[in-house]
N, C-alpha and C positions, 0 to 999 in steps of 0.2 A: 586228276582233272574231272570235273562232276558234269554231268553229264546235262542238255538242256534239249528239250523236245524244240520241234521246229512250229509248234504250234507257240509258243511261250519265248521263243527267240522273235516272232513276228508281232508278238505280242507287246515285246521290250524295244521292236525298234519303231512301232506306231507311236508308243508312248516318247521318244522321242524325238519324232519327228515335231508332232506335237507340240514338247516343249520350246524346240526353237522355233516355232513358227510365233510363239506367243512373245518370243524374247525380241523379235524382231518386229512385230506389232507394239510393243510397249516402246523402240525408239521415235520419237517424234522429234521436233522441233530444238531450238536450244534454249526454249523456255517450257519444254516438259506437254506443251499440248499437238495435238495430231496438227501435222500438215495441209492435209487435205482440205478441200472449198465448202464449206458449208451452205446451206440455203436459210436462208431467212426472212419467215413471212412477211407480208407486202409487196407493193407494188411501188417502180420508184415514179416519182412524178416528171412530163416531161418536161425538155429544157423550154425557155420563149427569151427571144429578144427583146420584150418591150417589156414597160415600168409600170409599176402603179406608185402615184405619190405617198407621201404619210409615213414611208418605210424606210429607218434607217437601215444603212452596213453592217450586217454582222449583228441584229437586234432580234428580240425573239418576238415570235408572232404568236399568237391567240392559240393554244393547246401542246406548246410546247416547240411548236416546231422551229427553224430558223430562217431568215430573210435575207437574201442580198443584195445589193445595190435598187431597196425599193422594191425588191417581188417579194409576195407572201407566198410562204412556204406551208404545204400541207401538214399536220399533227404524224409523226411515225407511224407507219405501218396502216393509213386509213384509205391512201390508194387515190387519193384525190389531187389532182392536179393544181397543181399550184395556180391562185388567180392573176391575170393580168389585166391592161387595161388605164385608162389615166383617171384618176380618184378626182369628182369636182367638190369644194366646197360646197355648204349648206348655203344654199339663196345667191353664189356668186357664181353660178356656172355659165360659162358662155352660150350663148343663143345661137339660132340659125341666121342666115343671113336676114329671112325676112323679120325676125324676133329684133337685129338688131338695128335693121332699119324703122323698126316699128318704136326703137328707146330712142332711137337718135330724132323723135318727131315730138310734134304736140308739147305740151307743158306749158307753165309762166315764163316770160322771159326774162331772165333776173337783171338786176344791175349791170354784170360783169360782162353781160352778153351784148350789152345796149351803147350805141354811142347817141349823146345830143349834141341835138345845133339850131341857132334860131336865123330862119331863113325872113330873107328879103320885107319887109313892112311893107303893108298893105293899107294905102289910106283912104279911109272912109269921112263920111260928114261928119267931121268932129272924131272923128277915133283914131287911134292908132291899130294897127292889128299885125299880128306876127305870125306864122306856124312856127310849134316848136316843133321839133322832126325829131323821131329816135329809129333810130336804124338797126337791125340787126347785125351786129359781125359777128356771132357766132359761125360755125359751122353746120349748125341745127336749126330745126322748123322749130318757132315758138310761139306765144299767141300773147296780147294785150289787150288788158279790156279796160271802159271807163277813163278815169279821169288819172291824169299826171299829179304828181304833186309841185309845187315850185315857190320860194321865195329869192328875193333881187336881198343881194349881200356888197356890203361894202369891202374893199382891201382888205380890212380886217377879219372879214366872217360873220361882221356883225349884220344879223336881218333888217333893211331897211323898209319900213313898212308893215302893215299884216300880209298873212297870207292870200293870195289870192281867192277871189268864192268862183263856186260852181256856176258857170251857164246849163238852163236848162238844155237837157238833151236824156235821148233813148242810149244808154250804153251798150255796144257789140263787140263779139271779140274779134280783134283781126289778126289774124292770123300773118308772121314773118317769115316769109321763106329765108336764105342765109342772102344777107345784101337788100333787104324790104325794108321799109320804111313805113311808120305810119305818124299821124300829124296829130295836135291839138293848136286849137285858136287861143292865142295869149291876147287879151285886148284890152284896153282902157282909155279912158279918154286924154285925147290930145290936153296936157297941161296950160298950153297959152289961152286955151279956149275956156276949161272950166276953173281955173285959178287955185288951182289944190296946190297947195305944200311940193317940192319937188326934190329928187336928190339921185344924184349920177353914180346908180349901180357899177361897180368893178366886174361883177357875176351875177349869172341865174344858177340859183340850186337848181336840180330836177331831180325826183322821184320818181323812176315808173311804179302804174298803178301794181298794189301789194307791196311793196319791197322796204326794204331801210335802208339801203346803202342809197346813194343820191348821186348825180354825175355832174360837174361843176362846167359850164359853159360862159366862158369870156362876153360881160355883153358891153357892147361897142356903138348902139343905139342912142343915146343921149340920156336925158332926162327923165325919171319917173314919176305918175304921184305916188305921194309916202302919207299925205294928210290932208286933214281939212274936204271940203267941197268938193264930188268927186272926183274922189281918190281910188274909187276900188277898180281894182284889176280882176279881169274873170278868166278863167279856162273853160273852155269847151270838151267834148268827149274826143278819146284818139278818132281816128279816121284814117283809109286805108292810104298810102299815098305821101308824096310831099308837100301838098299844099293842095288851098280848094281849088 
């Protein structure tokens, strides 16, 4: 039996303790790598309930990162919190309340906004005289200025007549609250009296001042002139109101 110092026995059983210490560090996982929790640089960004538009499900966002349900997600590892918040379009974003009282005011009143109607005849020495009335029903403040446009049409649409000419007048805008009214004088002379040409309009066109679309009003009045001797029919400026 050979004999073995006790300094070299302690020496052979360091070296194996050793060894299994290393055998038992090399078991890991059953895909060969360590167990243990790693750290890895960054910071995560926190959670938010709320959305920002523009951002699909599961779509990737500007550096890499990824989005869901509409939130943008930070680039890895850059520690920035993810943005939230609701994204408005260019030029379509909603106003404050007085931003929106302020679009819901002012402007031309268009066509579609306007109703006509020709109120009660008003007879004068020798003339006939009308107010044509347009009415606001929009929901909105709008304004009209100047002169109407108007020709008298037969059943068919056809224009009987020329169109009517301008009376002199100072043009102002008046301004429609929603349910306002403003007037122009439709006038010509009584046919029995100046003997002009005559012929029994079905409609008045109207135009409000600016527009092309035109509002067709039943007319129920009689007789017009269309020719000859005067004939001409005038308008006046709007004015605030339903009649003078």
């Amino acid at each position: 039996m050979a004999y073995t110092s006790p300094s070299r026995r302690r020496t052979a059983l360091l070296a194996g303790a050793i060894a299994a210490l290393g055998l038992l560090t090399g078991c890991g996982t059953d895909h060969g790598t360590a167990g243990g929790p790693q750290k890895v640089p960054g910071t995560a960004a926190p959670a938010t309930g709320d959305t920002t538009t523009g951002a699909a499900a599961g779509s990737t966002a500007p550096g890499g990162g990824s989005t869901t349900a509409g939130r943008t997600a930070s680039p890895p590892g850059s520690g920035a919190p993810a943005t939230t918040g609701h994204a408005t379009a260019s030029g379509t974003g909603a106003g404050t309340g007085s931003d929106k009282n302020t679009a819901a005011q002012g402007g031309r009143c268009h066509t579609s906004e306007l109703r006509a109607a020709i109120g009660r005849m008003d007879p004068g020495a020798g003339q006939e005289n009308f107010p044509l009335v347009l009415t606001n029903v929009s929901g909105r403040t709008c304004t009209v200025r100047g002169y109407p446009g108007a020709a008298f049409v037969d059943a068919s649409g056809r224009q009987l007549g020329p169109d009517p000419k301008r009376s002199s007048g100072s043009p102002a805008t008046v301004t429609l609250k929603p349910g306002a009214s403003a007037w122009a004088g439709l006038t010509f002379s009584n046919p029995g009296v100046s003997g002009a040409r005559t012929a029994k309009p079905a409609a008045l066109i109207v135009t409000p001042p600016d527009e092309r679309d035109h509002l067709t009003v039943k007319w129920t009045a009689g007789q017009v002139p269309v020719g000859g001797n005067s004939s001409s029919v005038f308008l006046t400026v709007l004015s605030p109101g339903t009649a003078p």
